[in-house]
VOGU-3710 file (C-alpha; in Angstrom, 3 decimals, decimal comma):
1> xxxxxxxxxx> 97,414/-5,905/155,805  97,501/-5,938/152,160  100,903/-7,805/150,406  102,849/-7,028/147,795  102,403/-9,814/144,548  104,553/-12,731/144,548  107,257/-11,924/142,143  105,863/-14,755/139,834  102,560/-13,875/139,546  104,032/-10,368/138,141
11> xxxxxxxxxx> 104,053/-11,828/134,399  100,853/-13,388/134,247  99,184/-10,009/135,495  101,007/-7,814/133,154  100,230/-10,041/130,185  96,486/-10,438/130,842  96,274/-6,600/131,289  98,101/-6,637/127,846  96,036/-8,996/126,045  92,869/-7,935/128,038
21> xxxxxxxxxx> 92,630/-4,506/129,763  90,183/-2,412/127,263  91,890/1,011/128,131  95,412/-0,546/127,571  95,732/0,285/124,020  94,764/4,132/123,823  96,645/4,430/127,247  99,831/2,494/125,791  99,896/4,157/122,443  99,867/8,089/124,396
31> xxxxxxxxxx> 102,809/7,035/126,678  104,394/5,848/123,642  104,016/8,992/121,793  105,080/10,963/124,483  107,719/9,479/124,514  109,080/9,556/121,018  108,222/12,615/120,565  110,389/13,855/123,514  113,403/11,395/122,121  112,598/13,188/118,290
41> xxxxxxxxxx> 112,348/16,455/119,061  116,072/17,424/119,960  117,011/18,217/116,526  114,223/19,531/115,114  116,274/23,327/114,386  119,179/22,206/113,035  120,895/23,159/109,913  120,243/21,395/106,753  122,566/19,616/105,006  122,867/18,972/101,268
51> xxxxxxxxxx> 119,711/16,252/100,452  117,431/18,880/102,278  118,061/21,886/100,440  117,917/20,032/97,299  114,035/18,879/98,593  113,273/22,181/99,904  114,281/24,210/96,712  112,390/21,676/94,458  109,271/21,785/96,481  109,804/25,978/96,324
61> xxxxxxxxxx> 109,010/25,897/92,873  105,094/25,731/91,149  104,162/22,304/90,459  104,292/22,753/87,101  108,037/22,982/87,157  108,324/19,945/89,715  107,843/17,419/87,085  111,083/18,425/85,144  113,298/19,218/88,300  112,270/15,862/89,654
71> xxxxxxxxxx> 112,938/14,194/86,563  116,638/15,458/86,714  116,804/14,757/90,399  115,873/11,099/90,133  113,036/10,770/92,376  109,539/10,315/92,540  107,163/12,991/93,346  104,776/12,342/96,682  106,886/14,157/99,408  107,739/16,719/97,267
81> xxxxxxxxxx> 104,158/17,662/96,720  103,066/17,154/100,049  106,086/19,354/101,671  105,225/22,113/99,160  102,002/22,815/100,294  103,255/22,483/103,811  105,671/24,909/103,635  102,548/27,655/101,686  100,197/26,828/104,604  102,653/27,933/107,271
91> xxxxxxxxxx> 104,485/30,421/105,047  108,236/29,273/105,673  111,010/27,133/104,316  112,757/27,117/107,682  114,311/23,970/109,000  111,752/23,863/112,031  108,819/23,706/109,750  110,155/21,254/107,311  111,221/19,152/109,896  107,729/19,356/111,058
101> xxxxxxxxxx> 106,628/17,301/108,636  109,313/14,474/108,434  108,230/14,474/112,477  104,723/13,796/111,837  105,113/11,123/109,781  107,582/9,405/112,055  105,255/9,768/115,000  102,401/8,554/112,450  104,205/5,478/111,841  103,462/4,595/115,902
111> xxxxxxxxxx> 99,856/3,737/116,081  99,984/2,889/112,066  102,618/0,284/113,537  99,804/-0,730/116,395  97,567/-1,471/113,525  99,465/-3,336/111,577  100,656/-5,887/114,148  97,788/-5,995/116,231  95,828/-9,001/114,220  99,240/-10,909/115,650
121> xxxxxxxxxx> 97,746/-10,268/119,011  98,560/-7,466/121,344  101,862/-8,996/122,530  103,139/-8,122/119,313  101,994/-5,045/118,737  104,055/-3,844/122,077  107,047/-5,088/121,069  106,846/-3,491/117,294  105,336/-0,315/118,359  108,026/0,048/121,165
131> xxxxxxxxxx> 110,684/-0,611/118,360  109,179/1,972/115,774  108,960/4,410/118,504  112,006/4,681/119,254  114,796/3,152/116,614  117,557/5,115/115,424  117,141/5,794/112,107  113,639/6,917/112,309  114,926/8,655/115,623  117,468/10,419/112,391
141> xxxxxxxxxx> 114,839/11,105/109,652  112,183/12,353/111,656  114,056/15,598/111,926  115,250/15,702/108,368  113,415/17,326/105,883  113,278/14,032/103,355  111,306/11,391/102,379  112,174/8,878/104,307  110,151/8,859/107,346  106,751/8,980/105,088
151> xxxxxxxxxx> 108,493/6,059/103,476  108,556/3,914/106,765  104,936/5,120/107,343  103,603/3,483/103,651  106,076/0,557/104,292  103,537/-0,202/108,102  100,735/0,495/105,685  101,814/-1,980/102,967  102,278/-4,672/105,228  99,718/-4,051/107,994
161> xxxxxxxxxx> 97,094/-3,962/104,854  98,510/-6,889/102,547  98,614/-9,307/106,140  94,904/-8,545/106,858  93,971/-8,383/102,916  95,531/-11,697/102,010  96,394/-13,899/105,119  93,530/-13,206/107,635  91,527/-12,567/104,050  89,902/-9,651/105,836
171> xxxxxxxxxx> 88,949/-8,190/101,992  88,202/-4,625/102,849  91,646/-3,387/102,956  92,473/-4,616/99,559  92,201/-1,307/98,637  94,427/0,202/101,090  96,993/-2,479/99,642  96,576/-1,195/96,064  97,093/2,967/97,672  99,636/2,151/100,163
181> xxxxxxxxxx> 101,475/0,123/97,349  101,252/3,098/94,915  101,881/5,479/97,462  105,134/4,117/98,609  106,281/3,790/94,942  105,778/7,788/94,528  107,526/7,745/97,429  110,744/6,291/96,688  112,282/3,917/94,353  112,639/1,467/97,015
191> xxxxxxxxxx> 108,743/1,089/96,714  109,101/-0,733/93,449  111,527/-2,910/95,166  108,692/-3,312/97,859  106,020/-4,022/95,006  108,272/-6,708/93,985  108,195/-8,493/97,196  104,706/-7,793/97,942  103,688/-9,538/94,359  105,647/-12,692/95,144
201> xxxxxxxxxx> 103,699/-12,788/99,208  100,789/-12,815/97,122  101,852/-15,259/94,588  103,435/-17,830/97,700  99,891/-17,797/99,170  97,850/-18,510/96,114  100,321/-21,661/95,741  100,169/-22,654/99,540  95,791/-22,152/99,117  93,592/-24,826/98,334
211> xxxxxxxxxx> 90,664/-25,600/96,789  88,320/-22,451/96,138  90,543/-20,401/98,307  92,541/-20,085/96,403  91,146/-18,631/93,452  89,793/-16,109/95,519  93,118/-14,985/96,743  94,146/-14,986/92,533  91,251/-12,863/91,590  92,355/-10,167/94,751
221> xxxxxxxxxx> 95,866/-10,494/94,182  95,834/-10,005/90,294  92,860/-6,950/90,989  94,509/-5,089/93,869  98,689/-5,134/91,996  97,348/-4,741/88,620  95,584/-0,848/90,319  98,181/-0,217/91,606  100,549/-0,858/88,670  97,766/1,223/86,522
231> xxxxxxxxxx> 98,123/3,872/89,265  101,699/4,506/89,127  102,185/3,541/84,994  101,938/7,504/84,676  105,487/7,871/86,615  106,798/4,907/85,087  108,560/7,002/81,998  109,693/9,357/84,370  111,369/6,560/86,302  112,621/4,963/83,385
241> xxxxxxxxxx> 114,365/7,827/82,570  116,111/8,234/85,935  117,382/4,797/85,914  119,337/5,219/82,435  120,617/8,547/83,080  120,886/9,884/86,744  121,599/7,376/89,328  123,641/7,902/92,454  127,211/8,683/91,012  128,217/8,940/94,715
251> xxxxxxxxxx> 127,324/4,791/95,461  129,352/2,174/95,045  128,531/-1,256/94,000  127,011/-3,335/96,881  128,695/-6,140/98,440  128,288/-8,874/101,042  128,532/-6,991/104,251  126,050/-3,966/102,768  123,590/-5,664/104,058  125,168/-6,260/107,505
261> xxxxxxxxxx> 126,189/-2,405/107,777  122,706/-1,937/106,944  121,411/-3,446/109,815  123,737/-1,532/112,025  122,964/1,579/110,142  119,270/0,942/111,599  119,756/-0,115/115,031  122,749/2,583/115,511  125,547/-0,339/116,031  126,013/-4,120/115,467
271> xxxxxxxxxx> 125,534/-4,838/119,591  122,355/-3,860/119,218  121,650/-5,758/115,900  123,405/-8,686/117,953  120,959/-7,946/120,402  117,696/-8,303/118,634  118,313/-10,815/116,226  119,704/-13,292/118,600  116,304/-12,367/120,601  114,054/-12,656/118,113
281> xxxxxxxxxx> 115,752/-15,395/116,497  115,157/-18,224/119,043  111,774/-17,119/120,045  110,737/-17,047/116,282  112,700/-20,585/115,894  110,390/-22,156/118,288  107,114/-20,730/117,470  107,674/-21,829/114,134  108,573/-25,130/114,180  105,946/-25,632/116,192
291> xxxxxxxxxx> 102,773/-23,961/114,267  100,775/-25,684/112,105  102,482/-26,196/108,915  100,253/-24,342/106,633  98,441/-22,205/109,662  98,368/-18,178/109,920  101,050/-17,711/112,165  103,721/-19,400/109,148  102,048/-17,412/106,333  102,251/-14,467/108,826
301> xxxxxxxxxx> 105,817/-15,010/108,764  106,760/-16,259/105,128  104,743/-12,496/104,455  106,941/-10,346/106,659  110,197/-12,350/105,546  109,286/-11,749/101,864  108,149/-7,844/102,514  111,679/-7,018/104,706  114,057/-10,006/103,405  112,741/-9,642/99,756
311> xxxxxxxxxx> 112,561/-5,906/99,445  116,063/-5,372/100,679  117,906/-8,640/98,621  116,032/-7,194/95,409  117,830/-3,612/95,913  120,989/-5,274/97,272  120,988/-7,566/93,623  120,581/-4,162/91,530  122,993/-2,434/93,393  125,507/-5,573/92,276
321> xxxxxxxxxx> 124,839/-3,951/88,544  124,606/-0,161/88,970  125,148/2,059/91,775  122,208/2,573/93,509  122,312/1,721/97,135  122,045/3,800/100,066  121,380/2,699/104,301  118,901/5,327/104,130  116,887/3,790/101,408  116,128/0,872/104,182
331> xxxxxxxxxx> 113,247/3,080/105,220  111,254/0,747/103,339  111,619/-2,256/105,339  111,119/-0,357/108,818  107,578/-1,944/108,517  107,854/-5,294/107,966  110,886/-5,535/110,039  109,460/-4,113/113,127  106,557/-6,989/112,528  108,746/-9,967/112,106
341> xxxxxxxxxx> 111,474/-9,447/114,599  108,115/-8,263/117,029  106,769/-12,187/116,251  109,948/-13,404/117,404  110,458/-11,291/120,190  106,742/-11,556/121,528  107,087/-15,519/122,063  110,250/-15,413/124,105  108,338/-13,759/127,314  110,891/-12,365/129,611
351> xxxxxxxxxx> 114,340/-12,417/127,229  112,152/-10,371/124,956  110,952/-8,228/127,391  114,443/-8,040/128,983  116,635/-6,772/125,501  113,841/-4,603/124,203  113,812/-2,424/127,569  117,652/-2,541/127,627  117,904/-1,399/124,035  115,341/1,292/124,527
361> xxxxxxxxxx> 116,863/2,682/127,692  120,264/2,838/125,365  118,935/4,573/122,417  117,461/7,000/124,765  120,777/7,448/126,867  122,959/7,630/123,584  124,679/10,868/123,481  123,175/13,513/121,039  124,704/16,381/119,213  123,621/19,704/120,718
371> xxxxxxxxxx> 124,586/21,636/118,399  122,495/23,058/114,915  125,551/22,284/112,821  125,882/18,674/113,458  124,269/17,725/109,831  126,021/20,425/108,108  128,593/24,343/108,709  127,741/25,537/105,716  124,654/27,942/107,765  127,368/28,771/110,353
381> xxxxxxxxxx> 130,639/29,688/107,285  127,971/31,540/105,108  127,250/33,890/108,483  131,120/34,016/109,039  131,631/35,330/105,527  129,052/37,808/104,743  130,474/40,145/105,300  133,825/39,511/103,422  131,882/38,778/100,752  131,566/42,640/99,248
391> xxxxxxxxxx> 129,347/43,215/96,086  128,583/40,562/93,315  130,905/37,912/95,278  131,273/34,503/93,226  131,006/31,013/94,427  132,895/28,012/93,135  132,406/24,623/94,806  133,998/21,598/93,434  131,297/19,460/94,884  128,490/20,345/92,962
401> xxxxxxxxxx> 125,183/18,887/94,704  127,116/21,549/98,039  125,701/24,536/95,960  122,204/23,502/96,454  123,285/24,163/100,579  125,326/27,435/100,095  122,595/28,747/97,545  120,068/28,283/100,535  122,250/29,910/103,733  123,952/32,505/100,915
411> xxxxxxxxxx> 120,903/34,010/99,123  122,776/37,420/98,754  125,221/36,063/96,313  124,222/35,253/92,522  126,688/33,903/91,049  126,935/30,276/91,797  129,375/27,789/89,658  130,755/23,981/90,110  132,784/21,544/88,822  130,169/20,389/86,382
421> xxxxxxxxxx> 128,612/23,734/84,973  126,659/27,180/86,536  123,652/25,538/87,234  120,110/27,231/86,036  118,794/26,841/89,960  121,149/26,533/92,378  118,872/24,570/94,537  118,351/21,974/92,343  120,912/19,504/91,089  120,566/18,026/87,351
431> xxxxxxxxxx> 122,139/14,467/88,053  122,006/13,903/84,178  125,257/13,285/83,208  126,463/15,176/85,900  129,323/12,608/86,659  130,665/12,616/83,397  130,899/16,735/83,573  133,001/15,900/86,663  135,216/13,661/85,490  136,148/15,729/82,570
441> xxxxxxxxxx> 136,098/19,206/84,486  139,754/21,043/84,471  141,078/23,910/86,261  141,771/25,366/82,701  138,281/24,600/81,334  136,086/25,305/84,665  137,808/27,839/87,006  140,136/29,730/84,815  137,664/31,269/82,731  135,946/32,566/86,061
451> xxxxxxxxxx> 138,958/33,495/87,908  140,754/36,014/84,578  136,815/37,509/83,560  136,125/38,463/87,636  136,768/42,256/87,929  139,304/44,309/90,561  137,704/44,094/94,235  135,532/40,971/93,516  135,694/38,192/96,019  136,383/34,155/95,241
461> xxxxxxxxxx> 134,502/32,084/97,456  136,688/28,029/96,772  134,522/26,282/98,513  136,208/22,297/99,214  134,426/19,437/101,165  136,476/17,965/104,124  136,738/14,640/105,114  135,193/13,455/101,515  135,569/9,497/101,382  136,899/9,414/97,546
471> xxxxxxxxxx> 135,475/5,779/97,175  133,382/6,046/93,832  134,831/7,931/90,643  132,724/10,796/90,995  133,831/11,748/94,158  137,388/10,620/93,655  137,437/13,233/91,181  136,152/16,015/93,324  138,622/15,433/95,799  141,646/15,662/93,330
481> xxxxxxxxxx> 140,168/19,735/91,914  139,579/20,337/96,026  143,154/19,743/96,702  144,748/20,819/93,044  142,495/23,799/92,113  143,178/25,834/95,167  146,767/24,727/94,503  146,881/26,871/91,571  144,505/29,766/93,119  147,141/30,326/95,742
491> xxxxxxxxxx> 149,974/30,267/92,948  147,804/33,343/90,834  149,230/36,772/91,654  146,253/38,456/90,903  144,627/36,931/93,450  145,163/38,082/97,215  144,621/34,998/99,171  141,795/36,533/102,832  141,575/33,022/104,904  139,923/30,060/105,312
501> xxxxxxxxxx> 136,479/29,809/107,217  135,229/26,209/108,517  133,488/27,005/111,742  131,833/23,741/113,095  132,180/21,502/115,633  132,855/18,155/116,658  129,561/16,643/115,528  129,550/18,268/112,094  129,007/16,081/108,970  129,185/17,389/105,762
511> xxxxxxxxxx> 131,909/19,882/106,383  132,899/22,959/103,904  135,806/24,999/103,750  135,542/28,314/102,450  138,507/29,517/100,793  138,153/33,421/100,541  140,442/35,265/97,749  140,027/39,261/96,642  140,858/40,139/92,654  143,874/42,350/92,562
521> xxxxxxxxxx> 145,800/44,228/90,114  148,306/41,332/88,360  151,496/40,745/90,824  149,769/42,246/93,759  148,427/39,138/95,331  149,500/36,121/97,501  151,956/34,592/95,018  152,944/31,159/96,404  155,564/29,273/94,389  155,553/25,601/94,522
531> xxxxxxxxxx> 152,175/23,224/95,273  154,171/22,027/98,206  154,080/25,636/99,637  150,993/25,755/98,141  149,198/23,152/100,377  151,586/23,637/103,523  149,687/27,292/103,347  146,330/25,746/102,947  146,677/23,448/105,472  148,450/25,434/108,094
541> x> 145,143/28,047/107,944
//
């Protein structure tokens, strides 16, 4: 009678069919996918919120025009091209086919992920593949119709290339270093960041080389950055540009624990950062202190810590000056990350094993919004108020990237105006200057004029955000119009005040209220006579 496996020979078999078994790769890497795929797909319909509509209306346009829009936007080009001949081959700007695309480059990032670790040894590979697969935020971007999932997907490249390139000196993927680089740069911002710290890898392994060695890894290192500086130098005006005069008015200046919320930001919660790092930590610990001191697996590691570590200190230091940070931006670490905790986590055998299942099984259990409105209500309010709306209605949101949104879900109305000015598209934002329009925006100046030229019968769309964090200056000052403009709307007697429409639910981010108001004949409206009033009115609707 055959017997069951002593429960200690269990390891050693699964390992050797790990670092062994010829079919385990292709059969690993299709569970995998399976399996991320079913974890990614549960939002793929849902409404899109603000930073969507702003990509999808730019990539709308001929790409002729995208050069200009993107230059007022603030970022680089790549995904904008791509998704606009995405959405012309299958015909549609819906949120299912634009999401199609953020998906396949998430699920991309999988095997790409395989690659890139595998020269580690296959133990390694496991662990970062399993991570990739199925992380949070990737989990997050691979159903929103952004950049940052094909970000993640250059950042695997990057390092996966510059690790074979210049530590295991395998020299034909220098070129793939010199595209990935300039592809993740076109990307987003962050991949100058990511340049940065791939430049000084470079540079600490020329120093730690010897001998002839070591002018070979000058000559590649100076060759493959200085292509793919020459690659992106046609951008580089363009960027310029954005730095001095768009920005992220919304940011605030970075500060110590940024970088810790980051980390939670990416592993959905600081147990699970706890988790990891501890993990990781004290198998990496070990393995290091006892490799050779100048052997692959240290300039493996002094690599991965300079391409994760590096990349994200370097935006963390220029967020100190000007407001320019974002979690979301960490998309282009996911690589290198993945790889070094993975070298960690691979030498600790069964605590590894242990925390990385346990995580896995928790991401996948964590509960998920159901709902299409979790990201954004402004689809569900524009559906709610169509009708209401009657002929030539007028919109007036006091956050003005939220026209971009109701533009997209209200493409029977025309007339579309903000706190900063009527913009030329309403898809597209023009961050130039935009907070100092803003800041110096007045109910006299902006909303008046509207309100006394709108004709008998028209309809008044105030459209407020709620549950705005007034941190930064720019959106401080949103959040004093959204609470003193409608104030003096409800105090106008030629205005007849219909109701307020919000429908969302508990999941929804990026909430809108839509207060309605009809022109009248002057003294036939709501007249409402003190703020107090005013706002007891407004928030008892």
């Amino acid at each position: 009678m055959a017997r069951w496996p002593k429960l200690e020979a269990l390891p050693g078999r699964a390992l050797e069919v790990i670092d062994n078994a010829p079919w385990f790769p292709v059969a690993f890497l299709v569970v995998v996918l399976l399996a991320s795929t079913a974890l990614r797909l549960y939002g793929i319909n849902f409404y899109y919120w603000i930073d969507e509509t702003i990509t999808v209306a730019i990539s709308s346009h001929p790409l002729s025009e995208m050069h200009q829009l993107l230059k007022e936007d603030g970022a680089p080009p790549l995904f904008y091209f791509l998704l606009h001949f995405w959405m012309q081959i299958f015909g549609s700007t819906s949120e299912v086919t634009t999401h199609a695309l953020s998906l396949t480059f998430a699920q991309l990032c999988i095997p790409a992920t395989w690659w890139a670790a595998r020269p580690q040894g296959r133990r390694v590979a496991v662990f970062a593949t399993v991570l990739v697969a199925v992380i949070p935020f990737l989990n997050g971007y691979s159903e929103e119709t952004r950049q940052y999932s094909l970000m993640a997907l250059m950042s695997v490249l990057v390092v996966g290339s510059t690790l074979r390139a210049f530590v295991h000196r395998q020299r034909r993927y220098l070129p793939l270093v010199t595209l990935s680089l300039a592809a993740a740069m076109y990307t987003h911002n962050w991949g100058g960041y990511m340049a940065v710290a791939t430049t000084a890898a470079v540079a600490l392994l020329i120093w730690k080389a010897q001998g002839a060695e070591r002018k070979k890894l000058l000559i590649d290192g100076l060759v493959t950055l200085v292509i793919a500086a020459l690659l992106y130098l046609p951008w580089l005006p363009t960027t310029l540009y954005q730095a001095k005069n768009t920005g992220a008015p919304w940011a605030e200046h970075t500060v110590l624990w940024t970088l810790t919320g980051g980390m939670y930001n990416i592993t959905d919660g600081r147990d699970a950062a706890a988790c990891l790092f501890l993990a990781f930590g004290s198998g990496l610990l070990v393995a290091y202190r006892n490799a050779p001191r100048n052997g692959i697996f240290r300039r493996e590691i002094w690599v991965l810590a300079l391409l994760a570590w590096g990349t994200l200190l370097l935006a963390w230091l220029v967020g100190k000056v000007t407001p320019s940070w974002s979690d979301r931006y960490e998309a282009a670490i996911i690589g290198p990350l993945a790889l070094f905790v993975s070298a960690g986590l691979a030498r600790t055998r069964w605590m590894g094993i242990f925390v990385v299942v346990m995580i896995s099984c928790w991401w996948f259990s964590v509960e998920k919004p159901g709902v299409r409105t979790s990201k954004s209500n402004v689809a569900t309010v524009a559906a709610q108020t169509h009708k209401l709306m009657g002929a030539d209605p007028i919109v007036f949101s006091t956050q003005p990237e939220q026209v971009a949104t109701l533009a997209h879900y209200m493409p029977w109305v025309h007339n579309f105006y903000s706190m900063a000015d009527r913009p030329q598209y309403p898809g597209v934002v023009n961050w130039v200057g935009l907070a100092k329009k803003v800041k110096n925006a007045t109910y006299a100046k902006n909303l008046a004029p509207i309100a006394n030229n709108m004709k008998v019968g028209q309809t008044l769309s105030f459209v407020v955000p709620y549950g705005l964090l007034p941190t930064a200056p720019y959106l401080k000052s949103i959040d004093k119009a959204s609470n003193n403009w409608g104030d003096l709307l409800l105090r106008n007697s030629t205005f007849q005040f219909m109701g307020v429409y919000h429908r969302g639910n508990k999941y929804s981010s990026n909430i809108i209220y839509d207060y309605m108001f009809k022109k009248v004949k002057p003294g036939a409206g709501t007249l409402v006579k003190s703020a107090q009033q005013a706002q007891q009115t407004m928030d008892g609707l």
